[in-house]
C-alpha positions in Angstrom: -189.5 23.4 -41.6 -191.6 24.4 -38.9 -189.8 24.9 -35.0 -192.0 24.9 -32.2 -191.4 27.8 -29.8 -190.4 26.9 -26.3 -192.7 29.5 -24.5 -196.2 28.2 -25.3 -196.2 25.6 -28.2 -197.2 27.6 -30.8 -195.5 26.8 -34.4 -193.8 29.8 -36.5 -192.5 29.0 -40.3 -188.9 30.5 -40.7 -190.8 33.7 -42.3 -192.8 34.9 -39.3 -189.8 34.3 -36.9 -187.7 36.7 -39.2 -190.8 39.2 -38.9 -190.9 38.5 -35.1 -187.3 39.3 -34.3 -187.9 42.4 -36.4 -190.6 43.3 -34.9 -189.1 42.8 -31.5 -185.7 44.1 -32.3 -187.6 47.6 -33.2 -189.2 47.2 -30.2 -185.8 47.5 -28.6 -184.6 50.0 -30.2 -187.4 52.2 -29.2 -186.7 55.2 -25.9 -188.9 54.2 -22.7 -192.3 56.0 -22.6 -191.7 59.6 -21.4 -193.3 59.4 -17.5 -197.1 60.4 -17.2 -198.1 63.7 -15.6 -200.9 63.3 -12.9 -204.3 64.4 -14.0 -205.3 67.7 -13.8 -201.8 69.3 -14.0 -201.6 72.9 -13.3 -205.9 73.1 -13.4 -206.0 71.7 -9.4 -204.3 74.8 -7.9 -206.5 77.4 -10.0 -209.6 75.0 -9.3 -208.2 75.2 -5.0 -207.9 78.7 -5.4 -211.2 79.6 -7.0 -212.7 77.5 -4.7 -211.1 78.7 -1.9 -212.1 82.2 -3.0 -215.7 81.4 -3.6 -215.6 79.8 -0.3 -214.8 82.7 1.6 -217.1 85.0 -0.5 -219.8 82.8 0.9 -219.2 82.4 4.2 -218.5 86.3 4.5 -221.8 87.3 2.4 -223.9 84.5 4.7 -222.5 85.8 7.6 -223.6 89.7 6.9 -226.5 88.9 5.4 -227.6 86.0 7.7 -229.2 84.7 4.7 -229.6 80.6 4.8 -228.8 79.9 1.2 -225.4 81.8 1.2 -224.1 80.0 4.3 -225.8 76.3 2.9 -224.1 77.0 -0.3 -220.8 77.5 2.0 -221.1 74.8 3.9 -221.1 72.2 0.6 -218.4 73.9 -0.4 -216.0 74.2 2.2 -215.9 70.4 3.0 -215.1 69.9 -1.0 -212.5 72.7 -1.1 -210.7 70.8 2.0 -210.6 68.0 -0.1 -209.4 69.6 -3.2 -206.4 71.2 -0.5 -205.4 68.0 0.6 -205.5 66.3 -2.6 -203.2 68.9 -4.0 -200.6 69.1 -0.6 -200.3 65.4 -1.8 -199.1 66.2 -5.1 -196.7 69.1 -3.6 -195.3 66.6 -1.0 -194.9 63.5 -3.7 -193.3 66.0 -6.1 -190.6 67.0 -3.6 -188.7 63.4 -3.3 -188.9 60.9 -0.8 -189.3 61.8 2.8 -187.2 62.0 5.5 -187.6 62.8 9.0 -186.6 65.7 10.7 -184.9 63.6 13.5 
């Protein structure tokens, strides 16, 4: 005694609806997935500070020695330490709650 399912035609014996509402009723049962932590988790502040400290070790040692490669070095650096700065005072402002204005 096959009954055809309503949702998309597709025909279940009495057996594999038994396993289905098992299956499903486990499903249930089961807690809601435990919320992801964002990628890179306490690694982008060490990274931002490292790189904020390499950053400054370069400009410092290309300004007193007036060496090219120290301050070329700094200046790919900097622009990708900015980045890596604001990427993590997004995470700091989205882990503080919602916004509100001051006024």
């Amino acid at each position: 005694m096959d009954e055809r399912d309503h949702a998309d035609g597709v025909r279940l014996t009495a057996r594999e609806r038994a396993a289905l509402a098992k299956i499903e009723e486990g499903l249930r049962q089961d807690p809601a997935p435990a919320p992801r932590r964002p990628s890179g988790g306490r690694r982008l502040p060490v990274a931002v500070a490292l790189m904020l400290v390499c950053s400054v070790v370069l400009a410092v040692v290309g300004i007193r020695t007036s060496n090219a490669v120290f301050l070329w070095c700094f200046a790919v650096l900097w622009p990708l330490t900015a980045l890596q700065l604001v990427r993590l005072l997004g995470r700091w402002i989205r882990s503080t709650g919602p916004f509100t204005p001051w006024f």
